[in-house]
C-alpha positions as CSV (number, residue, x, y, z in Angstrom):
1,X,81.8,-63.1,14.1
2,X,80.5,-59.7,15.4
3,X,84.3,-58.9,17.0
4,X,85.6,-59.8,13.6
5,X,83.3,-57.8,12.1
6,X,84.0,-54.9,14.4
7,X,87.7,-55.0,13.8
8,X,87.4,-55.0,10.1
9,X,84.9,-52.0,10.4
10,X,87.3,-49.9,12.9
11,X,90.1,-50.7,10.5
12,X,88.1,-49.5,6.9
13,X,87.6,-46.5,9.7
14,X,90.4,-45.8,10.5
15,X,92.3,-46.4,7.1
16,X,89.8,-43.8,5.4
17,X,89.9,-41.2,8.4
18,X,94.1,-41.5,7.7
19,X,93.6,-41.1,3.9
20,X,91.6,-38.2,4.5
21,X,93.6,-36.3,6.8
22,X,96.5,-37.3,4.3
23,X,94.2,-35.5,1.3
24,X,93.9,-32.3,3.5
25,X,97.4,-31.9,4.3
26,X,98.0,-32.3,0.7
27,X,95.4,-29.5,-0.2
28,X,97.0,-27.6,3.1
29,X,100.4,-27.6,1.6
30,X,98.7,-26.6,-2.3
31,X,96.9,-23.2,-0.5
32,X,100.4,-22.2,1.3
33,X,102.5,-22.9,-1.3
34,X,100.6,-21.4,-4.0
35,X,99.2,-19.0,-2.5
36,X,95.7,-19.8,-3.9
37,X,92.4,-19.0,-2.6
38,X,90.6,-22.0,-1.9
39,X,86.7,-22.2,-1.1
40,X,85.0,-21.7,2.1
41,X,83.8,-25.1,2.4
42,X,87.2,-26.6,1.6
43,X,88.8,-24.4,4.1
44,X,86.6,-25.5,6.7
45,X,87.3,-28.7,6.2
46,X,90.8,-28.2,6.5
47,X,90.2,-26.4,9.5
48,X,88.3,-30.1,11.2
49,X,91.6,-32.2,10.3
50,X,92.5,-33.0,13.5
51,X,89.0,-34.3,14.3
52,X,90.0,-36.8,11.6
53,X,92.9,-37.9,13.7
54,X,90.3,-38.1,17.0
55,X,87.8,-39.7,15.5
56,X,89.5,-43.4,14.7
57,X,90.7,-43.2,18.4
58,X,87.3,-42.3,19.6
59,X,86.1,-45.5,17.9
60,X,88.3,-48.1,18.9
61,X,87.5,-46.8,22.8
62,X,83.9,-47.8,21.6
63,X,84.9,-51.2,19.6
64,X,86.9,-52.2,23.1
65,X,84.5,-51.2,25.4
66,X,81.4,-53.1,23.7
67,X,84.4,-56.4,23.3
68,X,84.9,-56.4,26.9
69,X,82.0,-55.5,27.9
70,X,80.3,-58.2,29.8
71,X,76.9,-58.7,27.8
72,X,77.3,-58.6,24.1
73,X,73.9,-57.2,22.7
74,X,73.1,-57.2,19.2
75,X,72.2,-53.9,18.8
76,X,75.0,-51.8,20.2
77,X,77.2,-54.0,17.6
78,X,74.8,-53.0,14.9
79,X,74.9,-49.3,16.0
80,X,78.9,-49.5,16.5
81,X,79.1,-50.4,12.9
82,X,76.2,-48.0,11.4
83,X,77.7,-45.1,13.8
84,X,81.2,-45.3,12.3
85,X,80.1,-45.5,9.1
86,X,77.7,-43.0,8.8
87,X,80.4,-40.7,10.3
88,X,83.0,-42.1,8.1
89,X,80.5,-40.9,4.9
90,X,79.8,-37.4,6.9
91,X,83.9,-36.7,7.2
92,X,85.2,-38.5,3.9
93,X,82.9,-37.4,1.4
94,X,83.5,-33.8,2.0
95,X,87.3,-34.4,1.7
96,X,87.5,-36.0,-1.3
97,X,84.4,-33.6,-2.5
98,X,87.3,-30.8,-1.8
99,X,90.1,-32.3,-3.2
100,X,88.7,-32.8,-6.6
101,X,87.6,-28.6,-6.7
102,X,91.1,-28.5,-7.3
103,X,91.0,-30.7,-10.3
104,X,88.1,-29.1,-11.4
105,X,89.5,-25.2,-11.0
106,X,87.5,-22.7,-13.4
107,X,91.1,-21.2,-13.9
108,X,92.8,-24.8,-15.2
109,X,89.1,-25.1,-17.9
110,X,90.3,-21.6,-19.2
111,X,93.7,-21.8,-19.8
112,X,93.1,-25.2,-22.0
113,X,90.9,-23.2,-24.3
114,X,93.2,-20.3,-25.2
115,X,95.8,-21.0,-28.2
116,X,99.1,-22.6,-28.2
117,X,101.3,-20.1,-28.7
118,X,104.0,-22.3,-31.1
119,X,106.9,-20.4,-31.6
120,X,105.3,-18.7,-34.5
């Protein structure tokens, strides 16, 4: 039960840790296209995308070692499974966090309160 376990936690990893590098290339290919200024933060975070790609590789080296590994202790499963999450919530968060400053641009609230001009 604990490799099952393991394998569905390294895959809910490594699905998110894809999705999220897939959300930054997105905003990556918005700033250069656009030209527009995004914020510090969310350029930082663009700047760590390729620890996103490290990180699910990383992990599975971990889940294979402790499967394989001749004594199977409780607590390094435990501590696989709080480890990759808790790092999964560090990375993810921030990406989505960024992706929706887009959505929620000061410049898109403005424009949707000045007048329709109609033809008039």
């Amino acid at each position: 039960m604990k490799k099952l376990t393991s394998a569905l936690v390294l895959a809910v990893f490594g699905f998110n840790c894809w999705f999220a590098w897939a959300m930054l290339t997105l905003l990556l290919d918005v700033r250069d296209a656009h030209h527009r200024v995004l914020p510090y933060f969310t350029n930082l975070c663009i700047s760590l995308r390729p620890l996103l790609v490290v990180l699910p590789i990383v992990a599975a080296a971990c889940g294979l070692w402790l499967r394989f590994h001749k004594a199977e202790h409780g607590p390094a499963w435990g501590a696989f499974i709080v480890i990759t999450m808790t790092v999964l919530i560090l990375f993810v968060f921030p990406t989505m966090l960024t992706s929706y400053w887009l959505v929620l641009d000061p410049s898109v609230f403005v424009a949707l309160r000045e007048p329709v001009a109609l033809g008039r």
